[in-house]
FIMARNU-901820 format. One line per field, with one value per residue (C-alpha): residue in three letters; x, y, z. Coordinates in Angstrom, 3 decimals. Layout:
N
marmi: ALA	... $
xx: X	... $
yy: Y	... $
zz: Z	... $
***
This chain:
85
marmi: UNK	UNK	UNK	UNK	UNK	UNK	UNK	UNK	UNK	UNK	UNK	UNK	UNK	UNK	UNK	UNK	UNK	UNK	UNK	UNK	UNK	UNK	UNK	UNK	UNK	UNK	UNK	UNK	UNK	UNK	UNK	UNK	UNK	UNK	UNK	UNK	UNK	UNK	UNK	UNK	UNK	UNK	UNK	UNK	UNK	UNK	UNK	UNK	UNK	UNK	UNK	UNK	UNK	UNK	UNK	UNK	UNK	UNK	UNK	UNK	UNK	UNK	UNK	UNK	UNK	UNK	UNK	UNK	UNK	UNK	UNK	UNK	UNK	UNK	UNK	UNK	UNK	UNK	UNK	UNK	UNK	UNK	UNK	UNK	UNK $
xx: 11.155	14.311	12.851	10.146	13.023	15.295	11.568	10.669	13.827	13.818	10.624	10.856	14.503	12.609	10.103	13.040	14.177	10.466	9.382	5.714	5.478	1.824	0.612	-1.812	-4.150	-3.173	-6.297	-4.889	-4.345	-6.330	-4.160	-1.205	-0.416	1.566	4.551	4.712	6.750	5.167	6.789	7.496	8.954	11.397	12.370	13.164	16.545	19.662	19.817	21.969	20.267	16.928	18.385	19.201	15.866	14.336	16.405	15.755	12.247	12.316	14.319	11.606	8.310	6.812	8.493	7.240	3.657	3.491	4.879	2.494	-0.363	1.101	-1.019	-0.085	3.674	3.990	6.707	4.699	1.936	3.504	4.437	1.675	-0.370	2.637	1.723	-1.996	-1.853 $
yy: 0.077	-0.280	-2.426	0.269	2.703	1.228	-0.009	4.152	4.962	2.667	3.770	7.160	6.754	4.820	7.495	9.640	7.452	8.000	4.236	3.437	1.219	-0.434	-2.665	-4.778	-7.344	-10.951	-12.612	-15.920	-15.447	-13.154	-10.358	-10.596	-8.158	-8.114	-5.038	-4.393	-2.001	-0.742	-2.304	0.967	2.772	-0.034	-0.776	2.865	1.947	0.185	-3.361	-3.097	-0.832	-2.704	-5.604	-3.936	-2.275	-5.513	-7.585	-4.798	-5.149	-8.532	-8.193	-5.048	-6.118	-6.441	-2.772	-1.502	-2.263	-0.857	2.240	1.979	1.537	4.509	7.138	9.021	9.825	13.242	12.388	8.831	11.166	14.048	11.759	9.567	13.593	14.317	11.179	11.754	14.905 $
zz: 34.808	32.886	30.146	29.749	29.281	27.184	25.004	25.186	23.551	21.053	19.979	20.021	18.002	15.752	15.039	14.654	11.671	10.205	10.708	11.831	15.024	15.317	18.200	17.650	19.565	18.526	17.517	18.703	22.550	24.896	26.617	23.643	21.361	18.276	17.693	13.853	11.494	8.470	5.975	3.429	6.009	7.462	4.049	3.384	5.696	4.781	5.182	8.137	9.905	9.597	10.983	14.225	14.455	13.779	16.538	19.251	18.726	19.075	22.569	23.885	22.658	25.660	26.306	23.064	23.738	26.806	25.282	22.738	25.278	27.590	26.600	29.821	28.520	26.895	24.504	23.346	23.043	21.076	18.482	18.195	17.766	15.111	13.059	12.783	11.570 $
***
C-alpha cells in the first residue's frame, strides 16, 4: 500500500534521527492504538524539525502502526533488534 510506504519510511527516517516510535493500545476504544514519540529523544531535535516529524505522524498513524505491528519486514525488524540491544 502506498500509505504503508510512505508510513515505513517515515519511521525508519525517524529511527535514523535517533527518536523512539512506540505504539500503543488505546485503553479507550477496542482495536485503536496510540503512535507516541519518546519525549527525550524528540526534544533532542530543533524546533523545526520536530514540528514536521510531529505533523507527518499525525497524517500516517494508521501507517505507522501497522509498521510498528509488521513484524514480518526485515528492515522494521532490524531496527526494532538494534534498539533492544
Amino acid at each position: 500500500m502506498r500509505t504503508d510506504h510512505r508510513a515505513r519510511s517515515l519511521y525508519l527516517e525517524m529511527r535514523a534521527h535517533g527518536l523512539e516510535i512506540l505504539g500503543q493500545a488505546d485503553p479507550d476504544q477496542a482495536d485503536c492504538y496510540r503512535v507516541f514519540i519518546a519525549a527525550d529523544t524528540l526534544q533532542a531535535l530543533d524546533p523545526r524539525t520536530e514540528e514536521k516529524i510531529r505533523e507527518r505522524v499525525r497524517g500516517n498513524r494508521a501507517g505507522l502502526v501497522r509498521v510498528l505491528l509488521d513484524q514480518a519486514d526485515p528492515d522494521v525488524r532490524a531496527v526494532l533488534q538494534e534498539g533492544a540491544d
